[in-house]
Structures are given as structure tokens and as C-alpha cells.
Backbone as CSV, one residue per row, in Angstrom:
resi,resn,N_x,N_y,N_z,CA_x,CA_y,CA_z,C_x,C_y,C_z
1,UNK,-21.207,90.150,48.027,-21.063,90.323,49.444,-21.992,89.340,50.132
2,UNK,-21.677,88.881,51.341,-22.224,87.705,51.942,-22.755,88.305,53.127
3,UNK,-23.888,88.268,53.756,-23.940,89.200,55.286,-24.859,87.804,56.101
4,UNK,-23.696,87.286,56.924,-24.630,86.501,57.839,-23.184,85.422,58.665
5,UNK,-23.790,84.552,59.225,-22.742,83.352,59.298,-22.463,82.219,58.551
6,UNK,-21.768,81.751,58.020,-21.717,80.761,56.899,-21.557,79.357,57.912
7,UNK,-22.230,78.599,57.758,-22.192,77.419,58.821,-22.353,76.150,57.988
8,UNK,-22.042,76.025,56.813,-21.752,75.195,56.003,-21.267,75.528,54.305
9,UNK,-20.801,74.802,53.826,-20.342,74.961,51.995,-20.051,73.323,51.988
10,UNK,-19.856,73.499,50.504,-19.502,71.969,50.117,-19.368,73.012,48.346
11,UNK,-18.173,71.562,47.938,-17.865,71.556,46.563,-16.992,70.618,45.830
12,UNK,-17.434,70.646,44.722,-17.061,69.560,44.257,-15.144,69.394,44.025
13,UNK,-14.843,68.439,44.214,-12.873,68.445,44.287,-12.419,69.016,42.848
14,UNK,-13.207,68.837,41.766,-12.813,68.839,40.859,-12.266,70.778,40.342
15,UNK,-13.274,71.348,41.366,-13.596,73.014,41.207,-12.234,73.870,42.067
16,UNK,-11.376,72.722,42.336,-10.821,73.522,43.099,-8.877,72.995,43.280
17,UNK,-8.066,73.473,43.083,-6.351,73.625,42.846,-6.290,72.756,44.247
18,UNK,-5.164,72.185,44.377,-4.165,71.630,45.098,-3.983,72.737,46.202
19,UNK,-3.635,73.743,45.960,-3.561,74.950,46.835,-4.684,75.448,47.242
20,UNK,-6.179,74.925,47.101,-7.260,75.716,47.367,-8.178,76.821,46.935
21,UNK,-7.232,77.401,45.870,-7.770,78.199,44.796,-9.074,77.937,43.909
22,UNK,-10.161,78.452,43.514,-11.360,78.082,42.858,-10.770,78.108,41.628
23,UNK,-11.452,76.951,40.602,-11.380,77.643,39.267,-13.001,78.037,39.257
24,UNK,-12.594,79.302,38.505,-14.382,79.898,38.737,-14.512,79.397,37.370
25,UNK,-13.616,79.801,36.093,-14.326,79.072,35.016,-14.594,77.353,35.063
26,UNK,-14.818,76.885,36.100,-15.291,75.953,36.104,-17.146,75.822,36.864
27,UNK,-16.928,76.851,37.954,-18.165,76.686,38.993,-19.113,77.780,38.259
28,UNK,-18.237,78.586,37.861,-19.354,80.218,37.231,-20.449,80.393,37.925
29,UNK,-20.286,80.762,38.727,-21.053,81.458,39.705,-22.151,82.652,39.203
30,UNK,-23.411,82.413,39.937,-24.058,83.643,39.001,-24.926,84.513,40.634
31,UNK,-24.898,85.805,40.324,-25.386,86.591,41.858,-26.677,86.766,41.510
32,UNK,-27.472,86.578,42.261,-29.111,87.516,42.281,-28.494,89.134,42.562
33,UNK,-30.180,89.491,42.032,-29.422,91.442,41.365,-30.179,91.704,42.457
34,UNK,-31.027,91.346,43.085,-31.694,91.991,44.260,-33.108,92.421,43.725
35,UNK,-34.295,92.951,44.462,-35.888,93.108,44.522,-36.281,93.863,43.222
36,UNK,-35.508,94.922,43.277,-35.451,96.039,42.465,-35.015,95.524,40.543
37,UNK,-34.950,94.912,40.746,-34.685,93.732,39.534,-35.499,92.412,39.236
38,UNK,-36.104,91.991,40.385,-36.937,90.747,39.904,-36.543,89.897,39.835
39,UNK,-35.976,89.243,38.981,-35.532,87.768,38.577,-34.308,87.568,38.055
40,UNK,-33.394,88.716,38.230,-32.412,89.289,37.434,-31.297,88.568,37.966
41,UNK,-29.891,87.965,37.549,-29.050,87.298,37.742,-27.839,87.815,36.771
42,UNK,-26.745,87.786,37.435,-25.561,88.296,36.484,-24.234,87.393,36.867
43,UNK,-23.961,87.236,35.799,-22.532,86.114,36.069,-21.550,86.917,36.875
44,UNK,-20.762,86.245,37.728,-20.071,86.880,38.943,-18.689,86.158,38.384
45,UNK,-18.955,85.239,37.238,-16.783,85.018,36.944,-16.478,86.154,35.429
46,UNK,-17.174,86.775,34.932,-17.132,87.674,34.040,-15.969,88.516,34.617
47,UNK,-15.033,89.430,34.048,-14.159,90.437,35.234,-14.454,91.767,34.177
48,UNK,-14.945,92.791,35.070,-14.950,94.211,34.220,-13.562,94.815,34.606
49,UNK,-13.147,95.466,33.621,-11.990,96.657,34.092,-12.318,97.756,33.856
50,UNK,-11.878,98.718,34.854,-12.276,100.133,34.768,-10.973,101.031,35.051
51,UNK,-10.589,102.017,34.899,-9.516,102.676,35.236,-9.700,103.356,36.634
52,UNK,-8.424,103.362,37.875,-8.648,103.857,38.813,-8.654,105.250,38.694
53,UNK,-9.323,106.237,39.036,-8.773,107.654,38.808,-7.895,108.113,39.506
54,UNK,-7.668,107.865,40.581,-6.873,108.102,42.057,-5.794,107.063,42.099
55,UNK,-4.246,108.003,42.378,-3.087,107.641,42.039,-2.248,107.740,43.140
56,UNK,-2.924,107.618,44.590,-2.077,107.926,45.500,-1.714,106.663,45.953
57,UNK,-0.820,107.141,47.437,-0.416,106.329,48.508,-1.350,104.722,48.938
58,UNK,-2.617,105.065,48.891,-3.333,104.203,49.096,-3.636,102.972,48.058
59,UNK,-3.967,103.484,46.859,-3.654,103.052,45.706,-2.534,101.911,45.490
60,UNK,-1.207,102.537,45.946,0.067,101.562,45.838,-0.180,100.925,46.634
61,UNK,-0.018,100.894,47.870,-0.630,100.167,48.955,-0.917,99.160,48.868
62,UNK,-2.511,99.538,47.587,-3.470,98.215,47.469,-2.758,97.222,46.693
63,UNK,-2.142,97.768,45.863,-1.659,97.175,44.171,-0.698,96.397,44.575
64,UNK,0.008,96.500,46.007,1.274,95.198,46.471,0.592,94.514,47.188
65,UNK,-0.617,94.832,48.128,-0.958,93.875,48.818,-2.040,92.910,47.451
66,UNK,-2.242,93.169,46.854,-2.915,92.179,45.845,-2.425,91.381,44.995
67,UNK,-0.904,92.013,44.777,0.018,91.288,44.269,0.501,90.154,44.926
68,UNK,0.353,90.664,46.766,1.498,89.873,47.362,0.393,88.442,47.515
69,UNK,-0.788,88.611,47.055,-1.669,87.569,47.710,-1.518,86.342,46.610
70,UNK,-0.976,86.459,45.496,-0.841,85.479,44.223,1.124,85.206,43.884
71,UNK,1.885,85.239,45.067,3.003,85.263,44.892,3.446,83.819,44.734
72,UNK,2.525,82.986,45.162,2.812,81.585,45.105,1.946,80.893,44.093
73,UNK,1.405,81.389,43.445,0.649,80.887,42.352,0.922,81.056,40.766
């Protein structure tokens, strides 16, 4: 999560699709863990899966609009 105004980026052409898409296995990005951790850093292109427990309306919802966002890719 990002909390502020972003008033600049830059990256290299090579990190990034014709369409604008990142390849993260290229940039691998790594997050600071925050105070409570120290010095602690965790790779942010890793992907965990977890099972949703909750099977409703909202749920489907999400699962087309996430679909619909990679329809051209």
C-alpha cells in the first residue's frame, strides 16, 4: 500500500509489455516490513494462495471483475 502523492516514477523499458503491464519477475520488488521488524524486507513478486472461505454474491462479483481486467492479455 502506498499512502501519499506519487509525483514521480521512472523505469526501465525493458521491465515493462507493449501494453504497459510490469514484468515483476523481472523488477522483483521487495517491501519494508515496517518498525516492528527492523530491517526486515519481504519479496512482494512471490504470490501466496489461500482459500476464500466466503462464497457469496460479493465474492462472484470480485472473481469477474478480476477476470475482466486481463481479458486482453
Amino acid at each position: 500500500m502506498v499512502c501519499g502523492k506519487l509525483v514521480a516514477a521512472s523505469f526501465n523499458a525493458d521491465c515493462v509489455d507493449a501494453k504497459g503491464y510490469v514484468h515483476w519477475d523481472r523488477i522483483k520488488p521487495a517491501h519494508y516490513c515496517g518498525a516492528p521488524y527492523q530491517n526486515a524486507f519481504v519479496a512482494a513478486y512471490e504470490a501466496m494462495s489461500v482459500d476464500t472461505p466466503y462464497n457469496g454474491p460479493e465474492r462472484d462479483a470480485f472473481e469477474a471483475h478480476r477476470l475482466s481486467m486481463f481479458e486482453d492479455i
